[in-house]
C-alpha positions as CSV (number, residue, x, y, z in Angstrom):
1,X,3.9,33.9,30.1
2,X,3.9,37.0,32.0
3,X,5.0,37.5,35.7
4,X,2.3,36.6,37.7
5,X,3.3,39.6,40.1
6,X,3.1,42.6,37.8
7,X,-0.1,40.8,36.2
8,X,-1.6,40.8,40.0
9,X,-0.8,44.5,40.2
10,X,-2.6,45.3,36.8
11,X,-5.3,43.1,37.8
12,X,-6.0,44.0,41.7
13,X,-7.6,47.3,40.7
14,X,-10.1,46.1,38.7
15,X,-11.0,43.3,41.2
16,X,-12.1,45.4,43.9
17,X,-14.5,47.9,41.0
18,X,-15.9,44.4,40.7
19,X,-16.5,43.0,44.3
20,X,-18.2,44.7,47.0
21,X,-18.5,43.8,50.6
22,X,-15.7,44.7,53.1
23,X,-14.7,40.8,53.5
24,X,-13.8,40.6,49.9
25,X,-12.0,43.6,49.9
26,X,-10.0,42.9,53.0
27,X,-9.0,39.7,51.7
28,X,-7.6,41.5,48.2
29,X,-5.7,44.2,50.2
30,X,-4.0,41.0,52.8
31,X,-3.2,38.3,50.0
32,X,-0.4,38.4,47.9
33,X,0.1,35.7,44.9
34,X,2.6,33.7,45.2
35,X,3.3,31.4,41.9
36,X,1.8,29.8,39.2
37,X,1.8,26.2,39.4
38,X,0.1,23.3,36.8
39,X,-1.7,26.1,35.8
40,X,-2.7,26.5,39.2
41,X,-2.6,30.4,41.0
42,X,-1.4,30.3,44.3
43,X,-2.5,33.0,46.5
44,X,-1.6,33.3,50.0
45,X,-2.7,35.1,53.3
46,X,-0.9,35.4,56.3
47,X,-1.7,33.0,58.9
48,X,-2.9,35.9,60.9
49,X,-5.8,36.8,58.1
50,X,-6.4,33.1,57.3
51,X,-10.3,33.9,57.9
52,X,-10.6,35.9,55.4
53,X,-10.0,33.2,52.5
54,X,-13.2,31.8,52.5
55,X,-14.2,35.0,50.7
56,X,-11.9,34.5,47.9
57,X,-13.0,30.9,47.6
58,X,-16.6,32.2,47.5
59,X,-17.9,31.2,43.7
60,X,-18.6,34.4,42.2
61,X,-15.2,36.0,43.9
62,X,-13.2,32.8,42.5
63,X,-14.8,32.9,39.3
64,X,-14.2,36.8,39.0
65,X,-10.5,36.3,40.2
66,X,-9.8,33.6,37.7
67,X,-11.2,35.2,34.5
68,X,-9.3,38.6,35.2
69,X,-5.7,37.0,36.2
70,X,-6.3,34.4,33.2
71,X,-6.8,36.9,30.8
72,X,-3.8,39.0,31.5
73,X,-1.4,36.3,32.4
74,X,-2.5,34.7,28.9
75,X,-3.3,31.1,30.3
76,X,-6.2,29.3,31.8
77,X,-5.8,29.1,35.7
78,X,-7.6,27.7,38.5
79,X,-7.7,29.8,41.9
80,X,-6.1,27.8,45.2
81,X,-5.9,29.8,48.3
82,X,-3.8,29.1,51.2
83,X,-3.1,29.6,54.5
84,X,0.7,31.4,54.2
85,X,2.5,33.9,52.3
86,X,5.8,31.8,52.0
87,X,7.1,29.3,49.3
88,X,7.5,27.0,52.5
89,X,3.6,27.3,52.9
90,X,3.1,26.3,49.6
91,X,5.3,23.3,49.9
92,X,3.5,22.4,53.3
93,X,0.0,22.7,51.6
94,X,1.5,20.3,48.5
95,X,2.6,17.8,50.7
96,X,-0.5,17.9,52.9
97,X,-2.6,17.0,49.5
98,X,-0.2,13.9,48.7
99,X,-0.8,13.0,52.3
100,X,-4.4,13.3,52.1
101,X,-4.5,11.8,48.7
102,X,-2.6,8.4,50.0
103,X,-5.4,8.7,52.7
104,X,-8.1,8.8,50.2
105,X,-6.7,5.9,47.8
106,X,-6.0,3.9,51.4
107,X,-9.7,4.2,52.0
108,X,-11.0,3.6,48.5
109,X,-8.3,0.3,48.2
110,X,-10.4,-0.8,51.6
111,X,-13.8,-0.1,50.5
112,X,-12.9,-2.2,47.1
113,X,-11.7,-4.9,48.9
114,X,-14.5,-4.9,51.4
115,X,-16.9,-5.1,48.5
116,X,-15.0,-7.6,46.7
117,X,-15.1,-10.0,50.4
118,X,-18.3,-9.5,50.5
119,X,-19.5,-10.5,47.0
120,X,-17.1,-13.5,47.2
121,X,-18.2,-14.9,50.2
122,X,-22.4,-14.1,49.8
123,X,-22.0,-15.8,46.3
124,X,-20.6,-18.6,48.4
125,X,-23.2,-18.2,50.8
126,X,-26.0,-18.7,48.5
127,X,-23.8,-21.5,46.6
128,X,-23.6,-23.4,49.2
129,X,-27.7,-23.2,49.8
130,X,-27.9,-24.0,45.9
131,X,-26.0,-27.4,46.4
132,X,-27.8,-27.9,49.7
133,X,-31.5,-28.0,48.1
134,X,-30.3,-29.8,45.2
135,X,-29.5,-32.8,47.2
136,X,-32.4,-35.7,47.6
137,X,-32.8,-37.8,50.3
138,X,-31.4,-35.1,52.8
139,X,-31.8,-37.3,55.9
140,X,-29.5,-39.6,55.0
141,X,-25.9,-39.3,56.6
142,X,-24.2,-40.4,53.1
143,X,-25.9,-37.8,51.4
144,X,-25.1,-35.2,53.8
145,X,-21.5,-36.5,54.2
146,X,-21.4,-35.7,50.2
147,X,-22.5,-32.3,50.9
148,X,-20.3,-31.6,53.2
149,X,-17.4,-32.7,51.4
150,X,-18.4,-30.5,48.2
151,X,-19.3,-27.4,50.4
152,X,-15.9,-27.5,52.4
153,X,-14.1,-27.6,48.6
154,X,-15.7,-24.6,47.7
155,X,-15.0,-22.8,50.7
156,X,-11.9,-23.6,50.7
157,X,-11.4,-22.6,47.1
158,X,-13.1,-19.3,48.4
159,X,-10.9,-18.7,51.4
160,X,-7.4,-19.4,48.7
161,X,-9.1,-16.8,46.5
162,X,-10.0,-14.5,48.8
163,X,-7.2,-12.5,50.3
164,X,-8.9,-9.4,52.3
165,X,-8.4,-11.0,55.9
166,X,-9.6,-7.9,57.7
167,X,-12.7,-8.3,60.2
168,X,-15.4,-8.2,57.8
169,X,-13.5,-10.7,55.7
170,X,-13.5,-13.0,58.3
171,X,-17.0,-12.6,59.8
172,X,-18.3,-13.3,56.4
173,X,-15.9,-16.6,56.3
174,X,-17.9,-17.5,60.1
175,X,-21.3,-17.3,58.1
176,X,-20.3,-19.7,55.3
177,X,-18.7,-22.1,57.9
178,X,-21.8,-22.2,60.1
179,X,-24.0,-23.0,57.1
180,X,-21.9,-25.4,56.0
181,X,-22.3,-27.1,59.5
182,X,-26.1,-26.5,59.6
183,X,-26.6,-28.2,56.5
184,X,-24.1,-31.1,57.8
185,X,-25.1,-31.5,60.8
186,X,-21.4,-31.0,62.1
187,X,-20.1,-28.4,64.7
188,X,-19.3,-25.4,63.2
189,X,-15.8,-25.9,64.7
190,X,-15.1,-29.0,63.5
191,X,-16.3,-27.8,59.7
192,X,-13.7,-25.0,60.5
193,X,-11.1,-26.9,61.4
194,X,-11.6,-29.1,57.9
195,X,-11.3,-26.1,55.9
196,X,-8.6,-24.4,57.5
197,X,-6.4,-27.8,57.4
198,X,-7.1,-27.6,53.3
199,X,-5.9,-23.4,53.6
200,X,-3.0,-24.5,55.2
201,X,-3.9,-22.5,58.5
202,X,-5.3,-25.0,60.4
């Protein structure tokens, strides 16, 4: 591979024939490029003329960038500019992205789990309304007392399944208990303190 400085220096004369507007051409004549990286071209700006790199991120400037530096350095690269004309701001930017990229798979782990909690307990939800209307005779204690005995079972099953604990997890848990209770005709409390006695957190 060729040196990505002396390829800049072939190249940087024949980027600004191709641009026009003073923006773009202020921002060639303050960058400098800095490495090439995973096939990625670093080009940094001093932290004085950091304004002036949303012109070189602009798509046609990019695009126009990337062909001509690609061609002469003889390999396919993708245009990152930074903020920085040091190796150090290069290695600040890199850990920045791991940073923001443990953020980002934080978030998403969250959102899954959410989701998941919430499927769990509205399939329980609507289970327990299932096994509700298929009982006959619903005015009778013993029947009920059944009920509630198979509803606090799959709960329970529910709540040793489910492991997401967080707020919504738990508000979701509240709705299943108090249905169970409705259905029972037993204080939602008491019907909480059943279940959470089978969970082991009672």
């Amino acid at each position: 591979m060729a040196d990505i400085q002396e390829v800049w220096k072939v190249v940087l004369p024949e980027l600004r024939k191709a641009v026009t507007g003073v923006g773009v051409w202020a921002a060639l004549n303050s960058c400098r490029p800095l490495l090439v990286e995973d096939d990625i071209l670093v080009i940094g700006l001093p932290h004085e003329s950091s304004e002036l790199g949303g012109h070189l991120r602009l798509a046609h400037t990019k695009h126009l960038i990337e062909t001509m530096v690609s061609e002469k350095y003889g390999s396919k690269l993708t245009l990152r500019v930074i903020d920085g004309t040091a190796m150090t701001d290069w290695e600040t930017v890199k850990r920045r992205d791991i940073e923001a990229r443990r953020l980002q798979d934080q978030a998403l782990e969250k959102a899954r789990l959410e989701m998941a909690a919430r499927s769990t307990w509205d399939s329980v939800y609507e289970q327990l309304g299932r096994t509700y209307a298929a009982i006959s005779n619903k005015s009778l204690p013993q029947n009920r007392a059944r009920f509630f005995r198979e509803a606090v079972a799959l709960v329970v099953e529910a709540r040793k399944a489910n492991l997401a604990k967080d707020e919504l997890g738990e508000r979701n848990f509240a709705r299943c208990i108090e249905r169970v209770a409705q259905y029972s005709d037993v204080p939602s409390t008491v019907v909480a303190m059943h279940i959470l006695g089978e969970t082991g957190e009672g």
